[in-house]
Structure formats: C-alpha cells, structure tokens
C-alpha positions as MATLAB code, in Angstrom:
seq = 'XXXXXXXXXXXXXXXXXXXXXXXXXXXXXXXXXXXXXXXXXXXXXXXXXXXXXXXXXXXXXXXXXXXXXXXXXXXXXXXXXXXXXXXXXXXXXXXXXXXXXXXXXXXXXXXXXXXXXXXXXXXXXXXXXXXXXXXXXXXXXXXXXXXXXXXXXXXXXXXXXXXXXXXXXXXXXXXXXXXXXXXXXXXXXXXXXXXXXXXXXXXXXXXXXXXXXXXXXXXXXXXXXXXXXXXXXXXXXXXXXXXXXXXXXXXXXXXXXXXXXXXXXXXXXXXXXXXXXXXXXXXXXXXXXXXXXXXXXXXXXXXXXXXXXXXXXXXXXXXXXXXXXXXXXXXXXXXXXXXXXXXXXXXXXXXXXXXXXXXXXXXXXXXXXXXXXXXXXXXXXXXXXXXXXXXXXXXXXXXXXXXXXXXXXXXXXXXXXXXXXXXXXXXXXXXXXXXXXXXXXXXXXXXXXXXXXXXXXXXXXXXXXXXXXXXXXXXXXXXX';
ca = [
     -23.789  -28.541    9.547;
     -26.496  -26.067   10.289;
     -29.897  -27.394    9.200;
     -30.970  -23.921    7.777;
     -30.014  -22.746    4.524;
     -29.410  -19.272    3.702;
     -29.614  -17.730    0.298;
     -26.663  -15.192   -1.053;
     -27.623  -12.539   -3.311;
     -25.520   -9.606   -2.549;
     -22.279   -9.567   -1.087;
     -23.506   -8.282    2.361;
     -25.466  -11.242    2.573;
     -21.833  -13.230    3.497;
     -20.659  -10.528    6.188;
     -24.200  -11.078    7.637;
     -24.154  -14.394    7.663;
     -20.252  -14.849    9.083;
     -21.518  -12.031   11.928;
     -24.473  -13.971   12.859;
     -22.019  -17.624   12.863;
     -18.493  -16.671   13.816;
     -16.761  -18.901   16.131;
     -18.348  -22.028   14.629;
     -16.556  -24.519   12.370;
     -13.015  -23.903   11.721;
     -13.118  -20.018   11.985;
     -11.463  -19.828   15.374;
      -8.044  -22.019   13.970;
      -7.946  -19.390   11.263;
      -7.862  -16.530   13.989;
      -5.022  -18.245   15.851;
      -3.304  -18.830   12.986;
      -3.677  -15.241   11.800;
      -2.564  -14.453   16.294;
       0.018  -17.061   15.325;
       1.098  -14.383   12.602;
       1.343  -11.387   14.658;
       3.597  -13.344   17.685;
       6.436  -13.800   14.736;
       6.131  -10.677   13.865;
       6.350   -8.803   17.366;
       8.795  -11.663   17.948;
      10.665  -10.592   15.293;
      10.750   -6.801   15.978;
      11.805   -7.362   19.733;
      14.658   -9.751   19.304;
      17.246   -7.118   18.862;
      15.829   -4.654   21.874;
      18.462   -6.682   24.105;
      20.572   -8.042   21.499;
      21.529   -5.108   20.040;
      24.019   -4.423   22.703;
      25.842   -7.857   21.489;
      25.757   -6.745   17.900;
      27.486   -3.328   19.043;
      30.039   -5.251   20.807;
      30.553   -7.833   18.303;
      30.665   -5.623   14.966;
      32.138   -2.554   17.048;
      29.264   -0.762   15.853;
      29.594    3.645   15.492;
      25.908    4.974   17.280;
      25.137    5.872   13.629;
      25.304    2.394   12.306;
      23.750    1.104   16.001;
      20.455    3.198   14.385;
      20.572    1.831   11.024;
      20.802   -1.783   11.689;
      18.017   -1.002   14.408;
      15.782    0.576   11.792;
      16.646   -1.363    9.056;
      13.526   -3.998    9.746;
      11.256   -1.279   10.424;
      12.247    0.066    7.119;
      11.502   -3.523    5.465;
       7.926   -2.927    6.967;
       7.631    0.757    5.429;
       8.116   -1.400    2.268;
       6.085   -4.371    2.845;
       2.931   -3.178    4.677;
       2.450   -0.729    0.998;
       3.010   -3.709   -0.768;
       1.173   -6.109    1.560;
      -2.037   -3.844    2.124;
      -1.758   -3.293   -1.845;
      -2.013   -7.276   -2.674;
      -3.610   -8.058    0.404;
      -6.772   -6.662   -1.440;
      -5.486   -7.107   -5.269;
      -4.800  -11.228   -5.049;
      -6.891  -12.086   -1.827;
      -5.072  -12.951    2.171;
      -4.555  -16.455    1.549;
      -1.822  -16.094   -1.158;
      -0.140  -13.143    0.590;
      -0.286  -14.430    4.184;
       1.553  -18.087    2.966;
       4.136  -16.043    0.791;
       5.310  -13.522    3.648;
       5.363  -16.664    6.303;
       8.436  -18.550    3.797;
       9.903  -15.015    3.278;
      10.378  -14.756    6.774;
      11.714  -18.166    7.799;
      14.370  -17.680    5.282;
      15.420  -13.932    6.426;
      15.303  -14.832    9.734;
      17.644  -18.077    9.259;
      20.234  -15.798    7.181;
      19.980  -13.098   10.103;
      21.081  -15.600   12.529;
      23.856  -16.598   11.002;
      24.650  -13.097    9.331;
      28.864  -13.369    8.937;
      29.358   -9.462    9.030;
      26.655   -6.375    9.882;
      26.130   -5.674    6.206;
      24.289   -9.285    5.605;
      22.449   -8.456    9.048;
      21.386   -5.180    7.953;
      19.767   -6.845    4.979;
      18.539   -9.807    6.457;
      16.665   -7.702    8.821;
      15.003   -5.478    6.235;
      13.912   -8.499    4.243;
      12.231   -9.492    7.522;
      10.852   -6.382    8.089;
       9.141   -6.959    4.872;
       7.450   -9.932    5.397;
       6.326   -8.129    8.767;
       5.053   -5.932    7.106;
       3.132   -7.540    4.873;
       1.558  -10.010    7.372;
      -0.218   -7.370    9.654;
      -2.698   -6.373    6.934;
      -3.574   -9.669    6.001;
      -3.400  -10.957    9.778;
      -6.118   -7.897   10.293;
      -8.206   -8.560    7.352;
      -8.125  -12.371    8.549;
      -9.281  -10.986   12.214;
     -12.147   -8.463   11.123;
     -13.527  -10.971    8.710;
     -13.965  -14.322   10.619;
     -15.316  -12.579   13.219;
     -18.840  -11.202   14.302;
     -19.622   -7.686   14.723;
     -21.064   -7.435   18.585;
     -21.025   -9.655   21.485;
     -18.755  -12.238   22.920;
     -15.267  -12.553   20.837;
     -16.647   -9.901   18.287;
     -14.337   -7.996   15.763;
     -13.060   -5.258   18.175;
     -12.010   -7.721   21.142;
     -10.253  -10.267   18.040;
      -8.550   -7.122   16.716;
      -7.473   -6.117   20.675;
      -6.261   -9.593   21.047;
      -3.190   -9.049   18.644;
      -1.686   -6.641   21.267;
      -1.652   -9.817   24.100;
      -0.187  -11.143   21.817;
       2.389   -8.887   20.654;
       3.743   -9.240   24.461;
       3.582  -12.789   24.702;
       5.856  -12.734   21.890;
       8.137  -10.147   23.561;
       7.875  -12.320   26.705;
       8.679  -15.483   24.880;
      11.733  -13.581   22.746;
      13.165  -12.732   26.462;
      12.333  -15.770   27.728;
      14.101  -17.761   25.690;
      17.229  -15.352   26.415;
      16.681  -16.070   29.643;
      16.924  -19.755   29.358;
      20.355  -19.125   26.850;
      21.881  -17.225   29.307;
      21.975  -19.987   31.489;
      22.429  -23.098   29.176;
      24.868  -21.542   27.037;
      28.599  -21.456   28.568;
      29.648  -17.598   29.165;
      32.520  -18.460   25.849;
      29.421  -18.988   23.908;
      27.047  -15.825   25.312;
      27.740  -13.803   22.638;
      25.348  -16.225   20.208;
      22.213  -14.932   22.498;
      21.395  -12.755   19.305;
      21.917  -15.161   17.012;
      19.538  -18.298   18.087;
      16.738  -15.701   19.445;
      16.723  -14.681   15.377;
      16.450  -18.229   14.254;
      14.030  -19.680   16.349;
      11.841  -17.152   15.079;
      11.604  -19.233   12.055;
       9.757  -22.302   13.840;
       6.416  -20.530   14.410;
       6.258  -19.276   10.925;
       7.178  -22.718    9.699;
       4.045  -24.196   11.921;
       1.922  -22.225    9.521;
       3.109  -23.124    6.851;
       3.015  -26.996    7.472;
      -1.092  -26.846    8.899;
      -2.210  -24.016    6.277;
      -3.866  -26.842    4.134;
      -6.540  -28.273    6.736;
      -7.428  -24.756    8.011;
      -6.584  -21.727    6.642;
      -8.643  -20.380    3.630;
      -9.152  -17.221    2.051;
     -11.775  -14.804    3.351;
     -15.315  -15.518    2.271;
     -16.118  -11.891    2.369;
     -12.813  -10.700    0.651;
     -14.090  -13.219   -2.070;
     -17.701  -11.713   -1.996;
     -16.813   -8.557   -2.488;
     -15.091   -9.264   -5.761;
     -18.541  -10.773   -6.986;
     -17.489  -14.271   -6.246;
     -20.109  -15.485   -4.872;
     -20.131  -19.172   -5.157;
     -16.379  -19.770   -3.797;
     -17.507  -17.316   -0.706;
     -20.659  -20.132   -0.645;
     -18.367  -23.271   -0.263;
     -16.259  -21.505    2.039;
     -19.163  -20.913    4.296;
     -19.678  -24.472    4.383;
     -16.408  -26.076    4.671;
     -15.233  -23.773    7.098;
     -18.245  -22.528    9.105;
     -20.533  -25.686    8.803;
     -22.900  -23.269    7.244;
     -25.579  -24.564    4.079;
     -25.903  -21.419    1.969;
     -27.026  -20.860   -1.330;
     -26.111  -18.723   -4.217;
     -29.363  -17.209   -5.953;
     -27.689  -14.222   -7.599;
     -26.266  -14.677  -11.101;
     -23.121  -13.167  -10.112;
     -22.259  -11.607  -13.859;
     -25.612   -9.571  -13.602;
     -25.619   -8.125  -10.066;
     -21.615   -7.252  -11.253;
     -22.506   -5.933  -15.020;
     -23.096   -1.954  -13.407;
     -20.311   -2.223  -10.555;
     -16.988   -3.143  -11.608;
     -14.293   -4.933   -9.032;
     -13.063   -2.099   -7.212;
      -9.110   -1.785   -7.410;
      -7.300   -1.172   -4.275;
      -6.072    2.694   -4.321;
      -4.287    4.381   -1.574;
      -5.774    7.798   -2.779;
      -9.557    6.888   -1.636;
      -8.363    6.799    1.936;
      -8.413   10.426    1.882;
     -11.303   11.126    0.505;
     -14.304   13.002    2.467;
     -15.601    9.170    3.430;
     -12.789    8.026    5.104;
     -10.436   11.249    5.210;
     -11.131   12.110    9.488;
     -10.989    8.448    9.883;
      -7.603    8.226    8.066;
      -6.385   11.563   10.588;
      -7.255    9.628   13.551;
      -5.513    6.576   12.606;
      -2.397    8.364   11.587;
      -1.994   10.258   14.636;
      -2.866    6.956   16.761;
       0.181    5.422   14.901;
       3.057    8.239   14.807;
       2.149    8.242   18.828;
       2.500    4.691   19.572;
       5.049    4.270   17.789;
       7.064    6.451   19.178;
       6.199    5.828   22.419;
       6.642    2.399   22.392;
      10.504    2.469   20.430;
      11.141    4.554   23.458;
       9.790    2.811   26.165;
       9.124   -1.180   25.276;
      12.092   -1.432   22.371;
      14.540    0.356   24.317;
      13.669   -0.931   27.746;
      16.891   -3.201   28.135;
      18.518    0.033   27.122;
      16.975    2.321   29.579;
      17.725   -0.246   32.218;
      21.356   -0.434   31.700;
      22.359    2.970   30.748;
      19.806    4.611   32.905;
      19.192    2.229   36.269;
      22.561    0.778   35.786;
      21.091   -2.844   35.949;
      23.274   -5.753   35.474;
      22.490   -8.075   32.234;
      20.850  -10.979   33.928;
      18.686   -7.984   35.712;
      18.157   -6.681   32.527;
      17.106   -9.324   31.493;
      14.638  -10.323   34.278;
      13.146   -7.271   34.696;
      12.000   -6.602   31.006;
      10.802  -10.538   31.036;
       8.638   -9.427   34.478;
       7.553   -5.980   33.249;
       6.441   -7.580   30.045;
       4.386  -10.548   31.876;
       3.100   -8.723   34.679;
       2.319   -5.036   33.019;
       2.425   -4.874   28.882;
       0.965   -8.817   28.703;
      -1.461   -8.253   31.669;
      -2.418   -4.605   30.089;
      -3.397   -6.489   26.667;
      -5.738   -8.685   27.869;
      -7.367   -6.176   29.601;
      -7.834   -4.238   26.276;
      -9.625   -7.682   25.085;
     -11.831   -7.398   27.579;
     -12.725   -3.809   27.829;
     -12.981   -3.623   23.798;
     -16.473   -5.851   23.538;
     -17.466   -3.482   26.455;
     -16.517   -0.112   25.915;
     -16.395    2.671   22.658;
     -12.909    2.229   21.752;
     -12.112    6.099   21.678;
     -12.959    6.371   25.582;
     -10.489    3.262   26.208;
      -7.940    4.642   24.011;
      -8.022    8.222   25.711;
      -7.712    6.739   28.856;
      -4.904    4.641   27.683;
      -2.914    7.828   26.576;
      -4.139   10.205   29.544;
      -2.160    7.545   31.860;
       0.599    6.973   29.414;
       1.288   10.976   29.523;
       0.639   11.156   33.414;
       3.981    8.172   33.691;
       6.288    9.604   31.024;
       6.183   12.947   33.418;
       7.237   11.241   36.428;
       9.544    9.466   34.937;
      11.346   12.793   33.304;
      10.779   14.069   36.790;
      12.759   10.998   38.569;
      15.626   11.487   36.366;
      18.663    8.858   37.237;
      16.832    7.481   40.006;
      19.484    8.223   43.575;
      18.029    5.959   45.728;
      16.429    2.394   45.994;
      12.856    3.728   46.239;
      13.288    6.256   43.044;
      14.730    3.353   41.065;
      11.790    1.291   42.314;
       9.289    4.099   41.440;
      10.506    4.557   38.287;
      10.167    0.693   37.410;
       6.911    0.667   38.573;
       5.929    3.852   36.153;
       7.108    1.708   33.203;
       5.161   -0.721   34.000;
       2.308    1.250   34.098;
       3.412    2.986   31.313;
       3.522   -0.676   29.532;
       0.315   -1.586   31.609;
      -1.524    1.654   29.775;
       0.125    0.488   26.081;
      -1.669   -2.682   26.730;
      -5.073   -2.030   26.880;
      -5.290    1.556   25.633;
      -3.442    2.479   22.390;
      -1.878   -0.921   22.145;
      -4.755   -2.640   21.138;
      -7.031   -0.255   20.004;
      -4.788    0.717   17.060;
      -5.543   -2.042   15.088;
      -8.996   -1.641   15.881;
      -9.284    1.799   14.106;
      -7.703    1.003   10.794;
      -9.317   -2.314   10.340;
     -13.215   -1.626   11.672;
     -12.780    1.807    9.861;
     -12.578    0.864    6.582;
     -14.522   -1.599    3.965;
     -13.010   -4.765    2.712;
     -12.029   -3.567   -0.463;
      -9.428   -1.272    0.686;
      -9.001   -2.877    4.449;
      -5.607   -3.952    3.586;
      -4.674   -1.033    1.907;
      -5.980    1.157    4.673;
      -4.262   -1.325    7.631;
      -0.920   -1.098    5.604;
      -0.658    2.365    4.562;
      -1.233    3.754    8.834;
       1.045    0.753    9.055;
       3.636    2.382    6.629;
       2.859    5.505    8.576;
       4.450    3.632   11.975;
       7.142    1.946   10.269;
       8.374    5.460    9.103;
       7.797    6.934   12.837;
       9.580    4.014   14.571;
      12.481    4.357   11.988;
      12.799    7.935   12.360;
      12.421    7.042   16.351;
      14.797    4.463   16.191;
      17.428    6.435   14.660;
      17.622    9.521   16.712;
      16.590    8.229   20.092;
      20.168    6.246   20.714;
      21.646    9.952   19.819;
      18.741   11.821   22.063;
      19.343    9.464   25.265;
      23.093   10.168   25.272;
      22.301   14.398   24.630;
      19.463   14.724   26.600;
      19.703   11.352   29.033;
      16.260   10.917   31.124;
      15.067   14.313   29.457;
      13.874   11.932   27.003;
      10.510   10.846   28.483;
       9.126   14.785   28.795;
      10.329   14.665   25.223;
       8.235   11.533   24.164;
       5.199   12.692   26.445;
       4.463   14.982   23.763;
       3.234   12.217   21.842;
       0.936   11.038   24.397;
      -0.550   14.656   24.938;
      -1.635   15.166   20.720;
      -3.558   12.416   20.488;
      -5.703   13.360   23.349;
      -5.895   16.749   22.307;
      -7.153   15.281   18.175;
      -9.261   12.390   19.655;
     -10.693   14.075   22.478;
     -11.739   17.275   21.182;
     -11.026   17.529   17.642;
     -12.343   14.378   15.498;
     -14.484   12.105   17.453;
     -14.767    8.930   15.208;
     -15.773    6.107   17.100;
     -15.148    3.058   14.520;
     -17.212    0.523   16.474;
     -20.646    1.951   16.121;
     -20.991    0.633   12.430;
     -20.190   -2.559   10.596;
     -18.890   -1.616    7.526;
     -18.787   -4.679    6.119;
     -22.758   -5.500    6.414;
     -23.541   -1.964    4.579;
     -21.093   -2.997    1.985;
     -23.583   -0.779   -0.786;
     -23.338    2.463    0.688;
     -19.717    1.692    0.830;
     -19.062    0.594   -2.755;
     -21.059    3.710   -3.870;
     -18.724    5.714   -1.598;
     -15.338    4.405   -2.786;
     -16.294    4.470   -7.091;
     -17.045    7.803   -6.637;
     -13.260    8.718   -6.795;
     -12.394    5.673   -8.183;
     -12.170    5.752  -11.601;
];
C-alpha cells in the first residue's frame, strides 16, 4: 500500500486520486472484466450474421420474419440500454453489471436450444436486453478505473472495447470454423445452435470471479456523497491509504443526490455534445449492420462464395482488418484528439463504400479481389475511427451522474438504427443489389459534414469527472 495518505473532502478529490493511481492494485482485473463484458456482448450480436442463413433454412423463414428475428436482439438492447443507463446510475454498476451477466447466460442457453422461431425470437430479445444493459455499466466501469492522460488513460480503455468487439466476432467465427469441421455434415445444421450457447461460458466466468475483484465504482459512490465506502474502495482495490475528512451529511445538506434524468442530456450543457453522439451512432450503426453483420451475406449472395469460404474469409477480414483496425484506435486515442481520428475514420469509410457501389457484382478475379480488399479497409477504417471512438464520446462527454444514462440513451439511439437497418436492408439488397453501399455511404458523408464543420466538440480536452462542481451546478439547474 502506498505510504502517503490522501485526505477526501469533496467528491473530486476520488476522481483525482483514481487519475493520478489507475492501473495499480486490482483496477486493471476490473477493466478486463468490464472488456470481458463487451466480448459477450459483440459475441452475442454476431452469432447470427452467418447463422441466420441456417435459421432461414431450418424454420423456412418469409424475408419479413428473416428481419424480425434479426432485429429482435437489437430491439432487447433499445430496451435494456434505457433501463441499464437508467439503474446503471440509480443503484450503482456493480448490482447491474452481475444481474445482466445471469440474464444473459440463461437467454442465451434457451436460444440455443429454441424448439420453434417464436422461442428464438424471444430468447434473442431477452439477450438483447442484457446487452444492452451491460455497455453502460461496462463504460462507466472503463472511464472510472482509469486515468485521464497518459499511458492506458480513459480514451485508449474506452477505444479498447472496439478490439475487442472483433475478437469476439473472430472468436464467434472461429468457433464455426472449428464446428464445421468436427461436426458430421448430418449434424451442420446445429452450427447456430452451440455458437448461441457457448456464449454463456464467458458470462458465467464473471460471474464465478466477481467476488475477489470486481467492486463498485469509487467515484460512482462519491458522487452520491458516500464518501467513506469510495475511501475503502480506494484501499482494497487500488492499494491506496486515503482519508475521509469531510462530514459527508454537511458537504451534502445544500446539494441533494442528483437523480438520473434523460431530459438533462439536452440541455444547453450537454445538448451539442448529445448531437454529436447521436449522429456518431445512427452512422455506425448503419454502416456496420451493412457491412460487418451482413458480411457472410454479402459474400454469398453478392461474390457467390461457398460456405466454408464464407466462412474463412469473414474469420480473415475480421483478424487481419476490423481486429487489426481496433487496436490501432487504442493506440492513436492516447495520441490524437478523437474528432480528427474519427473524421479520418469516416472520410476512408465513405471513400470504400463508393468503390464498392462502383464494382458492383465483381466479373472477374481481380474485381472480386478488389472488392474484398475495400471491405477490409472499410472494416480496417471501423476499427480505429468510428469504431472505437464512439464509446469515447458518450462516456468522456458526460459526468458520472448521468454517464450511464447518457452511454445508454445514444446506445438506445443505435439499437433503434441497427433495427430499422436490420429490417429493411435484407429487402434493399434483393431491390437494389450492390446499389446498396452508395446507399449506406450517405451515412459516412453526414457525420463528416456535422463533425467537421458544424459542432466541433472534442470530448478529450476536459475531465469531467475531476471538475465534478461545475458539473453538479450544471445538471440541478434543470433538475428539479
């Protein structure tokens, strides 16, 4: 334990003190534990991108009921990041993070062995909800173990749940992979099925090795004038001798416990912030339902690839491009303002999704070779660009009281894109067949056009958390 002893009077006193020390004690297990979080849930959301054409096959699935068994999770996460960024702030992240990891391992079981599509539709948008609710917690868990600047600060921790997001999408078609071999071709058809339910074993990790690491956020508990259980935290989990000196009733008596409210996200505080984020998130996620979701799709109907190629190549592009891309973003987000890295991250995005509506059905070996390579790149861009940096906007631009209120309500805002996405892009590829990526490069165009010229908010020049007065004065102005 550190031989100095630091003093807490004021709940900034804990972010400075965690900013200063993160990365010492136990604080790094909680971060992979909250990375841990964010693999089941991209797990989760990409186990279906290939199986889907089983589940057509095997419940002789309409394209209308092909969308809404697609979006059916996503809609679970509409649901559960509004509930999750709602208690996320109301009850604290331990409580919520622990309940949404045993929600999952038990939708995910019953989705794997779902007898018709009706108990798969539903077992899928009770996972959706507890995917939902873990990215504002896994965020909040993130921002607030972490320091502000230098090495493995709060912008590179953030980027690092995009890595990974595709390490979980690599695993998910790894493990396909390794079915499609091991499993005699009688038995191929349960490829779906036992990618859904090995989902479960991450999220029941967690749950078995919360006890000797995970705890609740010392600064979430500061900030509800709890001063003394942020102290012990400090200590047990950062190795950190800190004393209370405040008498927590009095410095509380004039400022009451703020209560989480979606409204003061668009107030004149936070109101351009809350634009930016919301375009950040309708553009990603429509971009990425087209191109990373519906890869395996694009492949076959498109490229006319066979299913082990399929298969292979959306294993490679995720390892070599999307995985590559993301820890890239890691790097360049301790470096670099994350609007310049997201800008370029779109500009390139845009630049592919042209060529690719240009290529068409590719007619020869080196169009269907340049058009591979432009998804990658496209993925490559996702990666370190948007990709990460859309988690870093939400999270860095907002105070701790209503973090997980403002990560889940831009969340909300992408689970509503990607459903809308998700059902009208099966129906788009067949009208408008590789028309579709000049369609979608709209949504890489906007956000350069809003970012880049219109509302310049650059979220890493401040630590929100360490003015936490100016920012409490702020939010009880509208909150009432």
């Amino acid at each position: 334990m550190s031989n100095k002893n630091y003093e807490i009077r004021y709940p900034e006193d804990v972010s400075r003190i965690i900013s200063e020390h993160a990365g010492k004690g136990k604080t790094n297990k909680v971060i992979w534990l909250a990375l841990i979080g964010v693999f089941i849930d991209a797990y989760d959301l990409t186990t279906l991108s290939f199986g889907i054409e089983q589940v057509i096959h095997e419940f002789s699935l309409t394209p209308i009921m092909t969308g809404v068994v697609a979006s059916a999770i996503v809609c679970g996460t509409i649901v559960g990041n509004l509930v999750g960024g709602f208690l996320t702030d109301k009850i604290g992240r331990y409580r919520v993070f622990m309940a949404d990891m045993v929600l999952f391992v038990i939708a995910a079981i019953v989705a794997g062995f779902a007898p018709n599509v009706w108990v798969l539709i539903i077992a899928r948008f009770v996972m959706g909800i507890s995917v939902g609710v873990d990215l504002p917690v896994a965020m909040s868990y993130l921002s607030e173990f972490s320091k502000f600047s230098g090495k493995s600060n709060k912008a590179s921790r953030l980027a690092a749940w995009c890595p990974m997001w595709y390490a979980a999408s690599s695993a998910c078609f790894g493990l396909v992979l390794a079915l499609y071999f091991l499993l005699p071709p009688e038995y191929s058809h349960w490829l779906w099925r036992a990618s859904l339910v090995f989902g479960a074993v991450p999220a029941l990790l967690i749950i078995f090795i919360r006890g000797k690491y995970l705890t609740e956020s010392p600064i979430w508990l500061a900030n509800q004038g709890r001063l003394k259980e942020a102290s012990e935290i400090l200590s047990t989990s950062y190795d950190i001798a800190t004393t209370v000196v405040a008498d927590e009733n009095k410095n509380f008596k004039k400022q009451q416990k703020i209560q989480p409210n979606f409204l003061v996200l668009f107030n004149s505080t936070y109101l351009s912030r809350t634009i930016v984020a919301i375009t950040i998130h309708i553009s990603v996620a429509f971009q990425y339902t087209t191109i990373a979701f519906f890869l395996p799709s694009i492949l076959t109907r498109f490229f006319h690839t066979t299913t082990l190629t399929t298969i292979t190549t959306t294993l490679a592009l995720n390892l070599l491009f999307a995985f590559t891309g993301g820890l890239l973003g890691v790097y360049l987000a301790r470096r670099f303002a994350s609007r310049h890295v997201l800008l370029a991250g779109f500009l390139i995005q845009f630049l592919a999704l042209i060529l690719l509506g240009l290529i068409g059905h590719p007619h020869s070996t080196f169009f269907l070779y340049s058009a591979i390579i432009l998804l990658g790149i496209w993925l490559f861009a996702e990666g370190f660009g948007p990709g990460a940096q859309m988690m870093v906007y939400p999270t860095m631009a907002y105070p701790a009281e209503i973090r997980g209120i403002g990560v889940g309500f831009n969340r909300a805002v992408t689970g509503v894109a990607q459903a809308i996405a998700l059902f009208i892009l099966p129906l788009w590829m067949t009208k408008y067949q590789t028309d579709v990526f000049s369609i979608i490069a709209i949504f890489a165009f906007v956000p350069i056009v809003i970012i880049g010229f219109i509302i310049k908010f650059e979220p890493t020049h401040n630590d929100i958390d360490f003015n936490e007065s100016q920012n409490r004065q702020d939010i009880d102005n509208i909150i009432v």
